[in-house]
C-alpha positions as CSV (number, residue, x, y, z in Angstrom):
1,X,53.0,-109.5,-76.3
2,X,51.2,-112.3,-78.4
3,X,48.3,-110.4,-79.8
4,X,51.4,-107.3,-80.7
5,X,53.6,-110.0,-83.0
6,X,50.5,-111.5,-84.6
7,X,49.5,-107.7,-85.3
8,X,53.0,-106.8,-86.5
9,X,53.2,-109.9,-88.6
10,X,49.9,-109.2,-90.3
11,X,50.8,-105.6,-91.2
12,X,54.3,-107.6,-92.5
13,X,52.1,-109.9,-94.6
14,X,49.7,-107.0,-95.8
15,X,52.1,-105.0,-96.5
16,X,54.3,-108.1,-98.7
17,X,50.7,-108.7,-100.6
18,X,50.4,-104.8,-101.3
19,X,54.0,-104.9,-102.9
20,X,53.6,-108.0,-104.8
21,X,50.2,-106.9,-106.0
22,X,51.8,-103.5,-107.1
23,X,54.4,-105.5,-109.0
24,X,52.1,-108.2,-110.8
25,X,50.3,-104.9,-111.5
26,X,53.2,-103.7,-113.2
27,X,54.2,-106.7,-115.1
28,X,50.7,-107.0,-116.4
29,X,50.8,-103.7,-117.9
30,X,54.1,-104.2,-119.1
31,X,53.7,-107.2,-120.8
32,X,50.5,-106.0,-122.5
33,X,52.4,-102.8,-124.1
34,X,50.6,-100.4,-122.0
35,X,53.5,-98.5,-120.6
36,X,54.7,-98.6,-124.3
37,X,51.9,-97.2,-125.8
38,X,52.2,-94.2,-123.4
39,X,55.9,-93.8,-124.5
40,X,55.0,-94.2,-128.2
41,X,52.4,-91.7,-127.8
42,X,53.8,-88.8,-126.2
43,X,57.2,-89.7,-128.6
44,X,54.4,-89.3,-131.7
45,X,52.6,-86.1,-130.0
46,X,56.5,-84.3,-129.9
47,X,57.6,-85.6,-133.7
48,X,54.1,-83.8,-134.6
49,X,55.0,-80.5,-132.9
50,X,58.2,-80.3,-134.7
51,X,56.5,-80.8,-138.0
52,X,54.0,-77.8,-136.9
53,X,56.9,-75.8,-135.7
54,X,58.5,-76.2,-138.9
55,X,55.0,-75.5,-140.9
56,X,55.1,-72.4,-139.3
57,X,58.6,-71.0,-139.6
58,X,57.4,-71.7,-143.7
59,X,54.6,-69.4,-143.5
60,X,56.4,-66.9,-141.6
61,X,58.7,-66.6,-144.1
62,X,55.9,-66.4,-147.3
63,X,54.8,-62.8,-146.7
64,X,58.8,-61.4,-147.0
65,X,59.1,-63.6,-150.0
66,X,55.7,-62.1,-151.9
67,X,56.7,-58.6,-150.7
68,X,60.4,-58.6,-152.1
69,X,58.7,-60.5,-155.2
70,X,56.4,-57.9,-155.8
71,X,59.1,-55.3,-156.3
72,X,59.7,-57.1,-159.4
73,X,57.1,-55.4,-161.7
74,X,57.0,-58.4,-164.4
75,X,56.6,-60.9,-162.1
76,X,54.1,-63.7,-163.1
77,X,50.9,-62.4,-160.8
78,X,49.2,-65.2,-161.2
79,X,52.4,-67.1,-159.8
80,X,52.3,-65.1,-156.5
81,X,48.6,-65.0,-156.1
82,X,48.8,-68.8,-156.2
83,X,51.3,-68.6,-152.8
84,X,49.3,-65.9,-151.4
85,X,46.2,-68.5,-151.4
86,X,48.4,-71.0,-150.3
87,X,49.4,-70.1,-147.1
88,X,46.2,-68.2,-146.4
89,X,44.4,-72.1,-146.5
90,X,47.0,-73.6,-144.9
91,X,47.2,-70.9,-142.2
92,X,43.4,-70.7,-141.0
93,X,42.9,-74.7,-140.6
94,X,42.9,-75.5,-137.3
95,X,44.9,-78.2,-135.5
96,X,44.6,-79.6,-132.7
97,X,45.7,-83.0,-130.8
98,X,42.6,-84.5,-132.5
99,X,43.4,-84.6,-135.5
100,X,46.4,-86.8,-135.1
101,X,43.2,-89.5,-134.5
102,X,41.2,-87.8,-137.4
103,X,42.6,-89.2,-140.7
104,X,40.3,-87.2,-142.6
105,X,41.2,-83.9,-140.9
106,X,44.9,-85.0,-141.2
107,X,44.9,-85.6,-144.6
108,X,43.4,-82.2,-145.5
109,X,46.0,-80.6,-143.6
110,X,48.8,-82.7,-145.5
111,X,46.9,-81.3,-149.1
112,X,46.6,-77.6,-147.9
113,X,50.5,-77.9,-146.1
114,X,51.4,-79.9,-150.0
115,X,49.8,-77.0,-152.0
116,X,51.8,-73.9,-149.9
117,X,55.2,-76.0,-150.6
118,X,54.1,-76.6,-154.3
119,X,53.4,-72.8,-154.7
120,X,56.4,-71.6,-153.0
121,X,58.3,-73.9,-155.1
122,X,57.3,-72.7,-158.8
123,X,57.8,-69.4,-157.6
124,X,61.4,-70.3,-156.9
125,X,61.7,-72.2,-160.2
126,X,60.1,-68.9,-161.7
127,X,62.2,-66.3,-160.3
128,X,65.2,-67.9,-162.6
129,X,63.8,-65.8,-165.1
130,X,64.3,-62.8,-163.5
131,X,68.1,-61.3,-163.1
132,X,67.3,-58.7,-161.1
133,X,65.3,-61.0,-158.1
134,X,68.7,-63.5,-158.8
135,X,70.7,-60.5,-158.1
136,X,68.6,-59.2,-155.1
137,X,70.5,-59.9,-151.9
138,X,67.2,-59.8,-149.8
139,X,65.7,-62.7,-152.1
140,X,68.7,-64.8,-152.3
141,X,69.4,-64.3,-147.8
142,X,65.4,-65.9,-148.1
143,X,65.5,-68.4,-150.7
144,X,68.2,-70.0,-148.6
145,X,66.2,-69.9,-145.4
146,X,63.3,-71.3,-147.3
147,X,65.6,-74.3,-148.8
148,X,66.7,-74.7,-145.0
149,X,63.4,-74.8,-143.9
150,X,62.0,-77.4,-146.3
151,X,64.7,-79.7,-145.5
152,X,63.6,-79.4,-141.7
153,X,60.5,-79.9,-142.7
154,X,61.5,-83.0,-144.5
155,X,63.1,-84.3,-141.4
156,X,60.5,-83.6,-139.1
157,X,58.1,-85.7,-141.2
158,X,60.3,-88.6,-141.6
159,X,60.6,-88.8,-137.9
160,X,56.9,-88.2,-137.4
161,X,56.3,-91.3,-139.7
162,X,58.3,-93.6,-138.2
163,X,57.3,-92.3,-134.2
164,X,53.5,-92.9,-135.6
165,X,54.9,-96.5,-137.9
166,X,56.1,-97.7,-134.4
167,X,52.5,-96.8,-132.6
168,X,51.0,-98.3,-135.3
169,X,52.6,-101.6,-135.5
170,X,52.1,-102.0,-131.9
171,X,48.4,-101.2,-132.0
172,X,48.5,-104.1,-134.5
173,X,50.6,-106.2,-133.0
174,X,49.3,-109.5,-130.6
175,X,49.0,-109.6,-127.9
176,X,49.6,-105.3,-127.7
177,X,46.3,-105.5,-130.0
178,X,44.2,-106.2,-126.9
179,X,45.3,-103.6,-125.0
180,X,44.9,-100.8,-127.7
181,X,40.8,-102.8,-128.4
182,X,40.2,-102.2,-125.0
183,X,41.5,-99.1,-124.2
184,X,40.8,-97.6,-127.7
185,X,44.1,-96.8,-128.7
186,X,43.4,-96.1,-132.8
187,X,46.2,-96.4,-135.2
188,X,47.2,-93.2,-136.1
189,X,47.2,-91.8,-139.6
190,X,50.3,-90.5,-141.2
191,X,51.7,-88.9,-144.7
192,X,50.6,-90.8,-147.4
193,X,53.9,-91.9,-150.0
194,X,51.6,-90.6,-153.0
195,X,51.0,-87.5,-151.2
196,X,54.8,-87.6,-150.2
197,X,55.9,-88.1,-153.6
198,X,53.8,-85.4,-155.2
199,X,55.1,-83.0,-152.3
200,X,58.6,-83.0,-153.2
201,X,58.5,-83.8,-156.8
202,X,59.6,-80.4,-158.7
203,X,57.5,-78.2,-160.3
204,X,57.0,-78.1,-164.3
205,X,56.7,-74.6,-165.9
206,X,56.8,-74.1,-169.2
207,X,58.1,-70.6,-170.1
208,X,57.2,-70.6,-173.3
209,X,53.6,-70.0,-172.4
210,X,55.1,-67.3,-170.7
């Protein structure tokens, strides 16, 4: 009966040790942003799928645009050939979860993504001029949808900036710093505010070149 208590009071103490270990284990990792980083990580990974998901609902809708544009017979060809290239570079670059740690990849999708919204902007500012694609039902149901989308795309940015601001300051941060050195946890790159500011700043056209 002796040698069966000392044996059950040994698995007791084992199994307190295993417990406690587990939850200095815990605390550790805690305490040194670990579990945060996961959470920041996977939060940045979704903000970036809603800013592809919105990318792409923009492209979608480029090839209705150029085709209801083209029924315009004056229409500036230069103007559509311009959103035609566009979307065909901004289209065939490929992105994958790398390039969220790849600032120089990112930033050359940011360009391409900023030239396709540049283009399809001055053809918007462009087709003004032209009463009959303002009185073209088709144009004006995708204009709108094209507006809509460029202010999700706006959104999904903003969140995907702040998602990867919140990473970042926590890869920077002591003592979270040591963590990220050790486990290689990279700041992230994001949209530059130059590059932000060119995006959305409206086109100039001069019609009397026209």
């Amino acid at each position: 009966m002796v040698y069966q208590d000392t044996g059950h009071a040994g698995k007791l103490v084992a199994r307190f040790i295993s417990y406690a270990a587990a939850l200095g284990l815990a605390s550790i990792l805690s305490g040194c942003g670990y579990n945060e980083f996961q959470r920041l990580d996977e939060q940045s990974k979704a903000a970036w799928s809603e800013v592809l998901n919105q990318y792409q609902r923009r492209a979608d809708l480029v090839p209705n645009i150029v085709a209801t544009v083209k029924g315009e017979a004056a229409f500036e060809q230069d103007t559509l050939t311009k959103v035609v290239e566009a979307r065909a570079k901004a289209t065939s670059m490929q992105v994958t979860p790398e390039t969220l740690n790849n600032p120089e990849a990112f930033s050359k999708f940011q360009k391409a993504q900023g030239e396709l919204g540049g283009a399809l902007s001055r053809l918007l500012v462009v087709s003004e001029q032209y009463p009959n694609l303002k009185a073209n039902q088709g144009f004006s149901d995708l204009r709108v949808q094209l507006e809509g989308t460029e202010n999700r795309i706006t959104v999904a940015r903003n969140r995907y900036i702040q998602s990867v601001q919140d990473y970042n300051i926590l890869a920077r941060s002591f003592p979270s710093n040591l963590t990220a050195s050790a486990l290689g946890y990279q700041p992230k790159p994001t949209f530059a505010v130059a590059n932000e500011a060119a995006i959305t700043a409206p086109p100039t056209v001069d019609f009397e070149k026209k």
